[in-house]
Structure formats: structure tokens, C-alpha cells
C-alpha distance (Angstrom), angle and dihedral (degrees) to the residues before:
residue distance angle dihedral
X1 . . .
X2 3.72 . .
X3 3.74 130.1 .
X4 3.39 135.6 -161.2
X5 3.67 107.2 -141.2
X6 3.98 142.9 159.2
X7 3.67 130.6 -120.9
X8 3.86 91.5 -88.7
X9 3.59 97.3 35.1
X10 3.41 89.1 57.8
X11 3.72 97.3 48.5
X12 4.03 97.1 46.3
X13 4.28 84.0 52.0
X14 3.94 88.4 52.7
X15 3.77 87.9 40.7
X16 4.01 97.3 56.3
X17 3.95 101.9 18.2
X18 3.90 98.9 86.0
X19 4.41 84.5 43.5
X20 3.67 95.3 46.1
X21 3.92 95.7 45.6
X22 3.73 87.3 55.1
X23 3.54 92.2 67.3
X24 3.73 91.4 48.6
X25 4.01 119.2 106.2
X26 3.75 113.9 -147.9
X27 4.03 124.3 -112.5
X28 3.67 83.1 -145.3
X29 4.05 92.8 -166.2
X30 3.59 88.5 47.9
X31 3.93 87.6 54.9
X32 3.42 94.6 44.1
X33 3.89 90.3 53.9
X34 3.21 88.9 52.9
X35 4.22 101.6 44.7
X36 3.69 78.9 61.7
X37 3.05 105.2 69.2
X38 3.94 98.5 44.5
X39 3.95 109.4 106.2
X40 4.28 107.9 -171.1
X41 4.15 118.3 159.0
X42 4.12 74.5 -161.0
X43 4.01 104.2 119.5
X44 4.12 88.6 -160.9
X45 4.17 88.9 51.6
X46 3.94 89.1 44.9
X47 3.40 90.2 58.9
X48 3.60 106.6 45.8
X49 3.76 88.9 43.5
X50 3.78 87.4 52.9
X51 3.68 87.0 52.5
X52 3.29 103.7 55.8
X53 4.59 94.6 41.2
X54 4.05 79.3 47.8
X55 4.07 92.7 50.7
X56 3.72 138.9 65.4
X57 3.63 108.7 -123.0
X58 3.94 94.2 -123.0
X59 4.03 79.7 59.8
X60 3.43 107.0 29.4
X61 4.41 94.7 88.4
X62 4.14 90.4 67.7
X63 3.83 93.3 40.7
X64 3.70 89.1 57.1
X65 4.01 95.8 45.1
X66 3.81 82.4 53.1
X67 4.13 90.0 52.7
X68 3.50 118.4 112.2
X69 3.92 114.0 -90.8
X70 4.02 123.0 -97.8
X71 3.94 109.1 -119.9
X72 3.93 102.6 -135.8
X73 3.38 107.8 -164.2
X74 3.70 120.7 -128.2
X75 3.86 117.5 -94.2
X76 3.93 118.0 -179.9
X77 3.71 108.9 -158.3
X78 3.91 141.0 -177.1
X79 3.60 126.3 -150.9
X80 3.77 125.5 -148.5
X81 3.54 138.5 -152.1
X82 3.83 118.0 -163.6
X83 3.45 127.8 179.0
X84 4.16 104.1 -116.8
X85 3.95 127.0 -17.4
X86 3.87 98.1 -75.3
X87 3.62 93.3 70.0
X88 3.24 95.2 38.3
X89 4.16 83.5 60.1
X90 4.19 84.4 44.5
X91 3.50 89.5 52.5
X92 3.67 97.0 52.1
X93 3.41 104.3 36.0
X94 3.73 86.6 51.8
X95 3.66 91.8 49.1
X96 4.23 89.4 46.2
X97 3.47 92.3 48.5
X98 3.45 91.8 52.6
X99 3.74 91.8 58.8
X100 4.32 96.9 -105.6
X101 4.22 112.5 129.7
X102 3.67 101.2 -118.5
X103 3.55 135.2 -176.2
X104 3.71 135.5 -163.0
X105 3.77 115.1 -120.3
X106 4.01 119.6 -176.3
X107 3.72 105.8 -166.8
């Protein structure tokens, strides 16, 4: 699926999805249709995906607690303010150029 939201849009769906799914029931056919047709080579998806075609739904929230933990790797970041969009370009092609993997954020 993908929306085309605003700023605020986009903060009151993150702000309410997480409640609002909680007080949805599962079709579990429906989810089953649709857990097979989900291809990842990611060892961490396969298993939650497993979890939740191997689970009832009313069961399925304290298998997944009890699912092995994600490592996250590490990432040590900076954020930037600049003053209008030019230096935000100085900034990263200075920061490119320099060899650093940058991305630009508009907040």
C-alpha cells in the first residue's frame, strides 16, 4: 500500500496505528493467503512470518514476544541544521566528497 500523506497526517497515522490494530481480530485465512505470497531471503522476516502462519491469531502476540531478538546493528549518526537548501547541498557535498555516507533529511 502506499499513501500519500502530509507531515501531520503522517504523524496522527503513526500515533493511532499500533492502538487501532490492537483492537483488530484477524481473518486468519485472509492472512494466511496473504503470508503466502511473501518471498524474503531475510532469516529475521522468515521467522516472524513463520510465526504468525504457525499461530492462531488469539495466540500469536506471546509467541512473537518469545521470538528470537533482531540484532540491529549500531549506526552513529549526526544531524544537521543549515540555514536554507544551499547549505544544506554545501554541507553534503562537502561531507560526500570527503568520503562520509550522507543522506538528505527535510524535516
Amino acid at each position: 500500500m502506499i499513501l500519500d500523506l502530509n507531515d501531520a497526517e503522517a504523524d496522527k497515522l503513526l500515533a493511532t496505528l499500533d492502538p487501532l490494530a490492537a483492537l483488530a481480530g484477524t481473518d486468519q485465512t485472509m492472512l494466511d493467503d496473504l503470508l503466502a505470497q511473501i518471498e524474503t531471503e531475510n532469516i529475521a522476516v522468515q521467522e516472524f512470518l513463520r510465526i504468525l502462519t504457525d499461530s492462531p491469531s488469539e495466540e500469536c502476540g506471546s509467541d512473537l514476544l518469545d521470538a528470537k531478538e533482531v540484532a540491529i546493528p549500531e549506526v552513529y549518526q549526526i544531524l544537521v541544521t543549515c540555514r536554507d537548501e544551499a547549505e544544506q547541498r554545501e554541507v553534503f557535498e562537502r561531507l560526500t566528497a570527503d568520503g562520509r555516507s550522507c543522506r538528505i533529511v527535510n524535516l
